[in-house]
C-alpha positions in Angstrom: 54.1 117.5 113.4 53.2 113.6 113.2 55.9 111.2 113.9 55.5 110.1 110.2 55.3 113.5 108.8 59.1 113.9 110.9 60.7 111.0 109.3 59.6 112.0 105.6 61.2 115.0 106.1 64.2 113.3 107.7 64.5 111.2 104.4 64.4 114.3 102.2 67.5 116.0 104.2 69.3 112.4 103.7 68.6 113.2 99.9 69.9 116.9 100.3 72.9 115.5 101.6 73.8 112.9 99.2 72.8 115.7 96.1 75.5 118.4 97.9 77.8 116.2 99.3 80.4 117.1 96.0 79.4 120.7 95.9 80.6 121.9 99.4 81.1 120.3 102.7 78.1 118.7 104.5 78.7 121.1 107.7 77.5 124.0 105.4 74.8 122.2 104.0 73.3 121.2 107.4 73.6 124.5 108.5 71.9 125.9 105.4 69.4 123.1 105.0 65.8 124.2 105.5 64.8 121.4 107.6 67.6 122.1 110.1 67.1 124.2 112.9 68.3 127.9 112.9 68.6 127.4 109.4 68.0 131.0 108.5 69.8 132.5 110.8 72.8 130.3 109.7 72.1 130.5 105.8 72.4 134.2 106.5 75.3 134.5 108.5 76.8 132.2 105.9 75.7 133.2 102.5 79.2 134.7 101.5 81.5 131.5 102.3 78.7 129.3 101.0 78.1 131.2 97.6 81.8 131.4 97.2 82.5 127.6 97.6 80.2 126.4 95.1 81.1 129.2 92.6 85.0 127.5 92.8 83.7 124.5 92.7 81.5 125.4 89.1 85.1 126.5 88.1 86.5 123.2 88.9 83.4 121.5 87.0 84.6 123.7 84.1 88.0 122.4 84.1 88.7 118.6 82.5 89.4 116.3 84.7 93.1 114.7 84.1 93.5 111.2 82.3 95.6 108.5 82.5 97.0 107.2 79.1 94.4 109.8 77.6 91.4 107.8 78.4 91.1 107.2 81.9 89.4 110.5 83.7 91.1 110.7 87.2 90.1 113.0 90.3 91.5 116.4 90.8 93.3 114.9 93.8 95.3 112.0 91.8 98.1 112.4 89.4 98.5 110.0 86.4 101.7 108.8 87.4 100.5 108.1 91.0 97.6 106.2 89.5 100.1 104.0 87.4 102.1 103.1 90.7 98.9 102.1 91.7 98.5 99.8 88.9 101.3 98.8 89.6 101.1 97.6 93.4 98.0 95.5 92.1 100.3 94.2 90.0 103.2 93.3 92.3 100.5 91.9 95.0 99.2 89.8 92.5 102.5 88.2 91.4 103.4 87.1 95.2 99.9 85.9 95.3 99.9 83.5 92.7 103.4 82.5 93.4 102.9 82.3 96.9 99.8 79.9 96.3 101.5 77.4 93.5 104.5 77.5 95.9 101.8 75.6 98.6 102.2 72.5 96.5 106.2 72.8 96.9 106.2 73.5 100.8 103.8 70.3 101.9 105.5 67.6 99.6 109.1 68.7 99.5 109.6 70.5 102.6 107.5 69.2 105.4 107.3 65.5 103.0 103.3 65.5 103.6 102.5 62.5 101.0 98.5 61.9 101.8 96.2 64.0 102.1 97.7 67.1 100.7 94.1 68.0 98.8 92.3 68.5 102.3 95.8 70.3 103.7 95.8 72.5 100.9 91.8 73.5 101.5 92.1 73.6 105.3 94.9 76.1 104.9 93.2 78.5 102.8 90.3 77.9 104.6 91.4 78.8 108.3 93.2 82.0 106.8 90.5 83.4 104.7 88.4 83.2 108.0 91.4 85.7 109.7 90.6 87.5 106.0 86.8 87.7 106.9 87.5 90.3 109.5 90.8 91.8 107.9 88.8 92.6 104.5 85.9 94.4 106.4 88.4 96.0 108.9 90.4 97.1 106.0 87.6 98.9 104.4 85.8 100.4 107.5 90.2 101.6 108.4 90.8 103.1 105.2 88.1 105.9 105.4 89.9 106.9 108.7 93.4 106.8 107.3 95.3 106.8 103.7 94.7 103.7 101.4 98.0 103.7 100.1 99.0 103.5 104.2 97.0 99.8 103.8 97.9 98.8 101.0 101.9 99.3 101.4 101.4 97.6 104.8 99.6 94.8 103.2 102.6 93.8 101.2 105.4 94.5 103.6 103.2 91.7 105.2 103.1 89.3 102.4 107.1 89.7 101.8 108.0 89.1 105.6 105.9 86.3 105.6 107.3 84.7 102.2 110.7 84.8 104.2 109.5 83.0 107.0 106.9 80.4 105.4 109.5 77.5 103.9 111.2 77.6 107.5 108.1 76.0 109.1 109.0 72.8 111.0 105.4 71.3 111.1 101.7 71.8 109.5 100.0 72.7 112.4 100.5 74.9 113.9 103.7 76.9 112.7 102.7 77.1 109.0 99.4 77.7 109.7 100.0 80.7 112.4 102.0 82.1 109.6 99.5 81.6 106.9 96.8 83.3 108.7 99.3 86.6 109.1 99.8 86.1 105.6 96.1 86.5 104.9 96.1 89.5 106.8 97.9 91.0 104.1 96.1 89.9 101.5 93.2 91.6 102.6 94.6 94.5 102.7 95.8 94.7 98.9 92.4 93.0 97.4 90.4 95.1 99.3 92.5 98.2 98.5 92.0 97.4 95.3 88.3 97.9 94.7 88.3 101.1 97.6 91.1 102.9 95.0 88.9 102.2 92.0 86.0 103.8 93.6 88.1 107.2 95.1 90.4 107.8 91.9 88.0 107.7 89.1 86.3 111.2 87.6 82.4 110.2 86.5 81.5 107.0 85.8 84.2 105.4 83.7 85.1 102.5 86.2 84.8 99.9 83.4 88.0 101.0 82.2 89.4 101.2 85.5 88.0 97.6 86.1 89.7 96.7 83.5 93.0 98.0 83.8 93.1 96.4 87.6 92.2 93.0 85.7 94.9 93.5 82.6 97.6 94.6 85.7 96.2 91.1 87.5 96.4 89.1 84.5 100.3 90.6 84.0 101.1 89.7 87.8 99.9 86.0 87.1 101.9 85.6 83.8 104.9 87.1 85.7 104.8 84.9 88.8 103.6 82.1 86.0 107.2 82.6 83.3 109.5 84.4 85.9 108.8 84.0 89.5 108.3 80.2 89.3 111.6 79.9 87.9 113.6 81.5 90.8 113.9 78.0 92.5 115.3 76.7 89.4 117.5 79.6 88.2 119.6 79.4 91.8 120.1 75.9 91.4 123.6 76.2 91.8 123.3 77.4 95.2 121.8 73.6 96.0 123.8 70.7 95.9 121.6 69.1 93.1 119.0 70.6 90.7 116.1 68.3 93.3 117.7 70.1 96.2 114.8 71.1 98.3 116.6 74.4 99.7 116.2 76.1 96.2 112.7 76.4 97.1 113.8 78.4 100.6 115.7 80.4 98.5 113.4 81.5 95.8 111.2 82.5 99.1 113.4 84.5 100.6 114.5 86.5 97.2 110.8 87.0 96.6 109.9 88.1 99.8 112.5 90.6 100.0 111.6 92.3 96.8 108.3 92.5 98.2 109.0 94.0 101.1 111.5 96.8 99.7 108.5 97.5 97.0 106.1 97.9 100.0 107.7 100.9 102.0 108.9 102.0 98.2 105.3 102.2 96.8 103.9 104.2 100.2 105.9 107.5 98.6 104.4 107.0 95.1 100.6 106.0 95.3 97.6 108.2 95.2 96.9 110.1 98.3 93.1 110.3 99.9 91.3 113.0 99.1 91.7 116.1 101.0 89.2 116.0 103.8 86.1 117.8 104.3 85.5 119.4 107.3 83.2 116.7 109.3 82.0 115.7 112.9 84.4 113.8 114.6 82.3 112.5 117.7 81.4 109.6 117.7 83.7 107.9 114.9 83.3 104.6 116.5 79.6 105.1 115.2 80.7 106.2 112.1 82.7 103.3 111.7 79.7 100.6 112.1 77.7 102.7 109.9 80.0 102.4 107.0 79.8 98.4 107.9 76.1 98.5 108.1 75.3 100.1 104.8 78.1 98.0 103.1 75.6 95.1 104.0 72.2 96.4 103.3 74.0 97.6 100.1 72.8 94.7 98.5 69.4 95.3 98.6 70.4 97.0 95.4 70.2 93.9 93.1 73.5 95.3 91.3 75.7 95.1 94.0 73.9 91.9 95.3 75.3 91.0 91.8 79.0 92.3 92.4 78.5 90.8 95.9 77.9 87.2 94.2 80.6 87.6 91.7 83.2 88.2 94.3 82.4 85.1 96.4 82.9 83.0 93.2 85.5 84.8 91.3 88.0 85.2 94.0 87.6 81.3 94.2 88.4 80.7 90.7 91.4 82.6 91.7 92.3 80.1 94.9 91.3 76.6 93.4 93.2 77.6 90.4 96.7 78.5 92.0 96.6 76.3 94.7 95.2 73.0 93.1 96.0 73.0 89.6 99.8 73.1 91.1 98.3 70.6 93.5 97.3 68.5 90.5 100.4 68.6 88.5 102.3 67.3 91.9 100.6 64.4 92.5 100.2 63.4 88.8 104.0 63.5 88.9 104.8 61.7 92.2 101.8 58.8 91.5 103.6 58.4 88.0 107.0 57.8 89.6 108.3 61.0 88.1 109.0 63.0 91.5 109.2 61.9 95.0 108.4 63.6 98.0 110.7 65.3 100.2 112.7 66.4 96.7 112.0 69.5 94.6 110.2 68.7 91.7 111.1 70.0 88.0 108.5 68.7 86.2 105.4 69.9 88.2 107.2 73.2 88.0 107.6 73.1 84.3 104.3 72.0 83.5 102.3 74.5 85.9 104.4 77.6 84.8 103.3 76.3 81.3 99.5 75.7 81.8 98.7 78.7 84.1 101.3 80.5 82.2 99.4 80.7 79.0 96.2 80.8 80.4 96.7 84.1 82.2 98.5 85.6 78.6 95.0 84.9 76.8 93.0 85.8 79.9 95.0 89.1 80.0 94.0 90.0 76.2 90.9 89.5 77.3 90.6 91.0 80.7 90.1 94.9 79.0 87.1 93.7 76.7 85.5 93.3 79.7 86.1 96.7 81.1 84.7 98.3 77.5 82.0 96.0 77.5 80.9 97.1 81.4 80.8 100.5 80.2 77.9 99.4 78.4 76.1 96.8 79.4 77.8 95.1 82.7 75.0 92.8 83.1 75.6 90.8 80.0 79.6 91.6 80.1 79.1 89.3 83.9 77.2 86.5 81.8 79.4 86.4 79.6 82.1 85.8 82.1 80.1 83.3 83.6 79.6 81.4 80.5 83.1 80.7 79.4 83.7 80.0 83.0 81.2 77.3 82.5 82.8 76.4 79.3 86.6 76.0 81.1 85.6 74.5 84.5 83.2 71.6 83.7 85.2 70.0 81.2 88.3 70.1 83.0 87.6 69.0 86.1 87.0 65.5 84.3 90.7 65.3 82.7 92.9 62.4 83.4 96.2 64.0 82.7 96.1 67.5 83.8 99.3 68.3 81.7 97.7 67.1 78.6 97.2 69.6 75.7 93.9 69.1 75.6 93.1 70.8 78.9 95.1 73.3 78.1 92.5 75.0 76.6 89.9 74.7 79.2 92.4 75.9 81.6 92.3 79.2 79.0 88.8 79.4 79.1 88.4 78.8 82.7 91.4 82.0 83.6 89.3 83.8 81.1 86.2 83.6 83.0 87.7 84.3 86.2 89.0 87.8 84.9 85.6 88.4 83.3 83.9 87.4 86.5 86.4 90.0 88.5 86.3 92.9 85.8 82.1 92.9 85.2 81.7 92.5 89.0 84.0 94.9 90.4 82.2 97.4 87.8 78.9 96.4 88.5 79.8 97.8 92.0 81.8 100.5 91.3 79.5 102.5 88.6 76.6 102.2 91.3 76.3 105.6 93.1 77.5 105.0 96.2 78.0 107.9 99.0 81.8 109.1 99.4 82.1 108.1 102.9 80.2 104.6 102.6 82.6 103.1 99.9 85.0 101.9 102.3 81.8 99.8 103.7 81.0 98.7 99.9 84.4 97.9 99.1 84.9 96.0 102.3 81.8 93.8 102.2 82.6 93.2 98.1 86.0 91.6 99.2 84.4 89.7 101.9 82.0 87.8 99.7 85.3 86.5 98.0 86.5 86.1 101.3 83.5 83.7 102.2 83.9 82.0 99.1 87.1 81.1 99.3 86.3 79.4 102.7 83.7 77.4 101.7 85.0 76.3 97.9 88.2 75.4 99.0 87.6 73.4 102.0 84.8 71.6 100.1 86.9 71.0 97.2 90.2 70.2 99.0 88.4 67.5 100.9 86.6 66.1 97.8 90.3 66.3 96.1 91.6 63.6 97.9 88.3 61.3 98.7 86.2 61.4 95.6 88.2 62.6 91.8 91.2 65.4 91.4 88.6 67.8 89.5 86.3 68.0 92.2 87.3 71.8 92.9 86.8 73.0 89.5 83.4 71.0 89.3 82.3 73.6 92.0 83.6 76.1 90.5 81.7 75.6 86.9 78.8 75.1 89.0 79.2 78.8 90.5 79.9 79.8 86.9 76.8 79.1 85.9 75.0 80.5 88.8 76.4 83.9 87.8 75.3 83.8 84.4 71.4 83.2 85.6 71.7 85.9 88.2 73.2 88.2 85.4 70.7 87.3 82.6 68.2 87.7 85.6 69.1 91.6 86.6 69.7 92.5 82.6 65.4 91.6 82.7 65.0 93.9 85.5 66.6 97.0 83.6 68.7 99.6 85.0 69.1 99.9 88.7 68.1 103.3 90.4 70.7 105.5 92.0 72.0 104.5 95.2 71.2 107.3 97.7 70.8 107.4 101.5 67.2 108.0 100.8 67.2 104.2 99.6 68.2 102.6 102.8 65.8 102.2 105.9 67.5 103.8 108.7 67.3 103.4 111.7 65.7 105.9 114.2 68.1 106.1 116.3 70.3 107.3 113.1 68.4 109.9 112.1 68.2 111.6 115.6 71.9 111.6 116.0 71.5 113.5 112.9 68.9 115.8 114.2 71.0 116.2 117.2 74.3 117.4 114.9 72.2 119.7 113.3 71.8 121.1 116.8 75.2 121.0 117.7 76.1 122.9 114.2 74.1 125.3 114.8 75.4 126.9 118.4 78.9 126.4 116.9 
């Protein structure tokens, strides 16, 4: 046979594979594969087990799935009310987020008294710890298809709460508060990622818009409560400090935050979904395995769809950096260069005013996070224009305000949160409802939450810099310009049409792949 002739086969047992791969495990299918060797001998010797799996797995088909709040269809492996703790860990790790980035605005000016220059500290910060997220958001991926997601994610805010303890006690910048920032990240990773892996192993069929969009509505309820609650624990303990400015009311909301996060951590582990249980598999060569799942998470994107979801992530998770970190930012400096606050002293005012502004914007972005889930279920590409649109619509305007605490800009803030939930709802679905093989979604997920990663680096070191030397808006100038770079690429793919299915047939692999294969099939067959 030709050496062409071999590798045409090769591609149709890659399509055999992904077709079976839900029916019964893949060791049975290679075995029973006509292009493998000994295949008849080993179809016969197990036509009993084989006929017997798929007729309990026919019965299984039979059965409905599960659902969560009657609407949601979950796998046969995850119980509503494990899915709900779910929901709720993307909530809890979104409420230490957002409070954990507007509380950056509190630690440089009344802590460490940093008076110039806080724009470009502000962006180098997030910038040197989203690089340390650039290799915990792929390593968190490629992990959890070796281990149990809830294992990372429960880790991943133990992190965030030890490190909220810790982070006001920093005697300098550089390097203390940095060092500390970049563990903090590592956390992070592990909870955005998680997110988005979840998604993809809990739903039954293809309903992730709704999914999508309960992850979003659970975001958008962690922002509002770190927006009206969490940003008022400084405040509410003020009679632990010797005056309502008294800087230590900021170490102790910290360390009551961090704590709760940390008990919810270990808390959570015993309540969220469990993986799947496993399919019998070869384990040699795992490290192989493991780069695999990274390589097809990157040449992924040859699909123009998750290309898409790819783009969406790099400036969506942005929207949700530039907006915690320097609309706070914002508010502080407005308040110190009008005489109102002083550095080195905890500042009412800025904390009012943000807990207002971001406060309502995430309660109108959260009514309209879900209408984005419903509208992926039928048309994600314009449901992703949308977003980009009203992201355009919030972002441009504002970033040309003269008082950021004015009514006025108020409502672009609203339209701006509103686009950043579209932008992370459409996207995650226009990943998620592309057929991607079971044990590659780790590598999906991964490379997904490292495009945010990326553009979290580049956005925010960009716009921190051009915060302090050119106009306060510059950040959210950036991010209408991304906006609007969405919306074309959206409108763009919505010409093309529907994508085809993703399959292992689609990918070029490489030879060396497909005779390790060749060489399992082997290996099946004298066991």
């Amino acid at each position: 046979m030709s050496s062409d002739s071999t590798i045409k086969q090769r591609d149709v047992d890659f399509d055999t594979k992904e077709q079976i791969t839900d029916d019964y495990s893949y060791d049975i299918a290679l075995a029973n594969h006509p292009g493998a060797p000994n295949s008849n001998t080993a179809a016969q010797d197990d036509s009993n087990s084989s006929s017997i799996v798929v007729t309990e797995n026919d019965q299984e088909k039979e059965a409905p799935p599960r659902k969560f709040l009657w609407v949601v269809p979950l796998k046969d492996h995850v119980h509503p009310v494990r899915f709900f703790f779910f929901l709720f860990s993307v909530f809890a790790s979104l409420a230490v987020i957002v409070f954990f980035a507007n509380a950056q605005s509190w630690t440089l000016t009344s802590l460490l008294q940093i008076s110039e220059n806080t724009g470009d500290a502000t962006g180098s910060l997030s910038t040197y710890s989203e690089v340390t997220s650039v290799i915990g958001v792929v390593c968190w991926g490629i992990i959890s298809d070796n281990i149990q997601k809830r294992t990372v994610m429960a880790f991943g805010l133990v992190i965030m709460g030890i490190i909220c303890i810790a982070y006001p006690h920093a005697p300098d910048l550089y390097p203390t508060l940095l060092i500390l920032r970049l563990i903090y990240s590592v956390g992070t990773a592990a909870t955005t990622c998680m997110m988005a892996a979840f998604m993809l192993e809990v739903v039954h069929g293809e309903r992730s818009g709704l999914v999508s969009g309960l992850i979003g509505t659970c975001s958008g309820l962690g922002a509002i409560f770190a927006a009206f609650v969490l940003f008022t624990v400084p405040t509410e303990m003020s009679h632990l400090g010797s005056s309502p400015t008294d800087p230590m009311l900021i170490v102790y909301g910290y360390a009551a935050i961090g704590a709760t996060t940390v008990a919810l951590g270990f808390l959570l582990w015993f309540l969220m979904p469990k993986n799947p249980p496993p399919q019998k598999r070869l384990t040699k060569n795992r490290k192989e395995r493991v780069w695999k799942n990274l390589y097809y998470g990157i040449i992924a994107a040859k699909d123009p769809h998750i290309a898409l979801g790819y783009v969406s992530s790099f400036f969506a998770r942005a929207d949700e950096v530039i907006i915690t970190h320097f609309i706070a930012m914002w508010i502080q400096q407005y308040y110190i260069d009008n005489g109102r606050c002083f550095v080195g002293a905890f500042c009412p005012y800025a904390s009012s005013s943000t807990r207002t502004m971001t406060g309502i914007a995430q309660s109108v972005a959260l009514v309209i996070a879900p209408f984005f889930g419903i509208a992926s279920e039928y048309n994600r590409e314009l449901s992703l224009a949308a977003a980009g649109i009203i992201g355009i619509a919030g972002c441009i305007p504002f970033s040309f305000s003269i008082d950021p605490t004015d009514r006025t800009t108020l409502g672009f803030v609203v339209l701006l949160a509103m686009g950043q939930y579209g932008a992370i709802v459409a996207g995650m679905a226009m990943i998620a409802r592309t057929k991607v093989p079971e044990e590659f979604r780790g590598g999906v997920a991964g490379m997904y939450s490292l495009c945010g990663v990326i553009g979290i680096i580049i956005i925010s070191k960009v716009g921190g810099v051009l915060f302090d030397k050119w106009m306060r808006g510059a950040p959210f100038l950036l991010l209408g310009i991304g906006h609007g770079l969405i919306a074309v690429l959206s409108l763009s793919c919505t010409r093309t049409g529907s994508a085809p299915p993703y399959t292992s047939s689609s990918i070029p692999l490489p030879v060396e792949t497909m005779l390790a294969v060749e060489e399992s099939w082997k290996e099946e067959a004298d066991y």
